[in-house]
N, C-alpha and C positions, 0 to 999 in steps of 0.2 A: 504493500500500500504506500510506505514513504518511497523508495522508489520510483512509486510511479507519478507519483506527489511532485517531486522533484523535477523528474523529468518535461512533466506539463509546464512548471515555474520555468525552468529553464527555456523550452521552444516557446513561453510568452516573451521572455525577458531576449529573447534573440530578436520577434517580432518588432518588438517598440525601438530595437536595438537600428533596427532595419529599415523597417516603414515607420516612422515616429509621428508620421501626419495620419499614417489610415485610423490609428484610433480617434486623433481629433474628429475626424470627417464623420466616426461611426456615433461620437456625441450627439451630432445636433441629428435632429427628427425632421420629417416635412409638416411643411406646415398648409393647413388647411384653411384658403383665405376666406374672407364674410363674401356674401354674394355683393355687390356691387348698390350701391342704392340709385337710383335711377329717378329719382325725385326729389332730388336735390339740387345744390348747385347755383348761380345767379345768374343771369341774362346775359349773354354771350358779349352783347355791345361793354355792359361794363364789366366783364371781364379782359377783353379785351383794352382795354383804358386801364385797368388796372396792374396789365402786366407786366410785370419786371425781373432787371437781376438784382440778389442779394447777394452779400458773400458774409453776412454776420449773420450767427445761428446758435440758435438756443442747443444744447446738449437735451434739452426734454426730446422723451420716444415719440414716434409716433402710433395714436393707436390705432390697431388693428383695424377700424372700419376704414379709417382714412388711407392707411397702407395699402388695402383692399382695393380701395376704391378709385386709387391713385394708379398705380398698376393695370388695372384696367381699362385706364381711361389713356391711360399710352399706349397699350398694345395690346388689349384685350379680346377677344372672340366677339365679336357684336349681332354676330350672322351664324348662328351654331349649324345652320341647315348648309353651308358652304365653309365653314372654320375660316371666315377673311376676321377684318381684325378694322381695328378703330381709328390705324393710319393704312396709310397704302404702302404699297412696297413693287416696284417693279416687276411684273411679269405674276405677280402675287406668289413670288421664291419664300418671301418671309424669312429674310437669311437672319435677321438682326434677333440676336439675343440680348435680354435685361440681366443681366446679373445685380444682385443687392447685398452692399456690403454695411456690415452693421457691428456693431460690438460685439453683437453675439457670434458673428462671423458672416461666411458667405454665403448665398443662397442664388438658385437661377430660379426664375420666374419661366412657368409652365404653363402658359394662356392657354391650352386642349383642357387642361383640370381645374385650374384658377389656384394656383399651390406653389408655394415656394420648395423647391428641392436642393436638400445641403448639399453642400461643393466643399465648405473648409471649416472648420472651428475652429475660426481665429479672425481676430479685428484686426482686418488689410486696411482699413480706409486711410491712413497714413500717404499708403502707397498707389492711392488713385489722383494724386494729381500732387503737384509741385506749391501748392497752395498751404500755408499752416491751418488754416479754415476748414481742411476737409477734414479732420481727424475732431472736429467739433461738433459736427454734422451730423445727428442720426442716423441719416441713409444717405449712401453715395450708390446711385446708382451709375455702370457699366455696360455702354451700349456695346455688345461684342459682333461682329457678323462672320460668319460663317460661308468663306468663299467656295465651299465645295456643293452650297447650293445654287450655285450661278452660275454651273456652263460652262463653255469654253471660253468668257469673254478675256480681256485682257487683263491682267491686275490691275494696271492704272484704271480703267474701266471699271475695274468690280469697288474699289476704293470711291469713286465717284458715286456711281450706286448706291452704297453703301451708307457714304455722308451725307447724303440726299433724303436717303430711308431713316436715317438718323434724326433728322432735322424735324420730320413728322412727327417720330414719336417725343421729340424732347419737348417740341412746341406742345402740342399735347399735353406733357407733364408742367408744360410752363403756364397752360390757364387753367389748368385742374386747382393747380395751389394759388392761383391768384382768385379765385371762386372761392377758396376754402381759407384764405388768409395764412398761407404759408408760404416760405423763403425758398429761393429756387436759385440756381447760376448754372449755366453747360460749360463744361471747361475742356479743353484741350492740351494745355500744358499737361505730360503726365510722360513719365519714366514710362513709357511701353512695353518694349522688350521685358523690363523687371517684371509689371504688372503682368504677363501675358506669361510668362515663369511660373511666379506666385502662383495665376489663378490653375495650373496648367493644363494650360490651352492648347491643341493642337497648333502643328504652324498653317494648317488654314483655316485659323479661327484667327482674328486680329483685330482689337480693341481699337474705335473707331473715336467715340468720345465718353468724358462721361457728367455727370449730373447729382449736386449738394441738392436736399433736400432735408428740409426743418421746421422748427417757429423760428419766427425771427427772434432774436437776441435783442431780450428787453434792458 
């Protein structure tokens, strides 16, 4: 019995020796988001009037309905009898992934289920932009896209694409929170190559931009 005691300690203690991130990863759960509330929200005109960038951000979380709601309203399923989505996207490829990076760690966002799926246990948001503001920020969202859904076209071409498809869903996330009185910036500056390491991303998966997200900092 100790034996075999030991032996088990031992092929854990080789594990963590080995993969020191897969237990992190096996930490966090999915998470199951609120359905969307679809009767909310302010008049487009002064939402639109409203909108802006911030880059000062309260550390308060955000909650879950507004996470929910937020997410959805960038890239959500709006059309379930065709799975299109609540921005457009090219040829409707749907190359562009959300990843959400938070204290608790990392999660991608899964518009078919409405669910965040873990990716890392661990607070990367440091490492999403060159900014000291992001690491203040509840949720930094990471627009990723995914060049192996898009053909044969050219990189420069699928990069084009790609920042174009970006821009829908950020704008998106940008009058969601000006409806809901929350602080928003899309930022560009960002270690890539590390970031795309970190998250580890295939090399045709390639981080496009990404996006603070908070209250504003009273």
């Amino acid at each position: 019995m100790n034996t075999k005691f030991f032996q088990a300690a031992r092929l854990i203690l080789i594990i963590l020796l080995i993969c020191p991130t897969l237990t992190l990863a096996q930490e966090l759960k999915p998470i199951h988001l609120l359905e969307p509330q679809m009767d909310g929200g302010r008049p487009l005109m002064q939402v639109l009037k409203d909108r802006s960038s911030s880059r000062e951000f309260s550390n308060e979380k955000l909650p879950m309905q507004v996470l929910s709601d937020m997410l959805w309203a960038a890239f959500g399923v709006n059309r379930p009898e065709s799975g299109k989505r609540t921005a457009p996207s090219a040829n409707n490829r749907q190359e562009i992934d959300i990843y959400i990076a938070t204290a608790d760690g990392l999660y991608l966002y899964d518009a078919k289920t409405h669910m965040l799926m873990p990716v890392l246990a661990e607070d990367i948001r440091t490492m999403t932009g060159t900014q000291s503001y992001v690491q203040e920020a509840p949720v930094n969202l990471i627009y990723v896209s995914d060049f192996s859904k898009m053909g044969d076209a050219e990189e420069s071409q699928k990069y084009v694409t790609s920042s174009a498809n970006t821009g829908f869903i950020s704008q998106n996330v940008y009058l969601y929170c000006a409806s809901e009185g929350l602080a928003t910036v899309v930022r560009g500056s960002i270690d890539k190559p590390a970031l795309e390491k970190t998250m580890r991303l295939r090399p045709d998966q390639k981080v496009i931009l990404a996006q603070s997200v908070g209250y504003p900092k009273k």
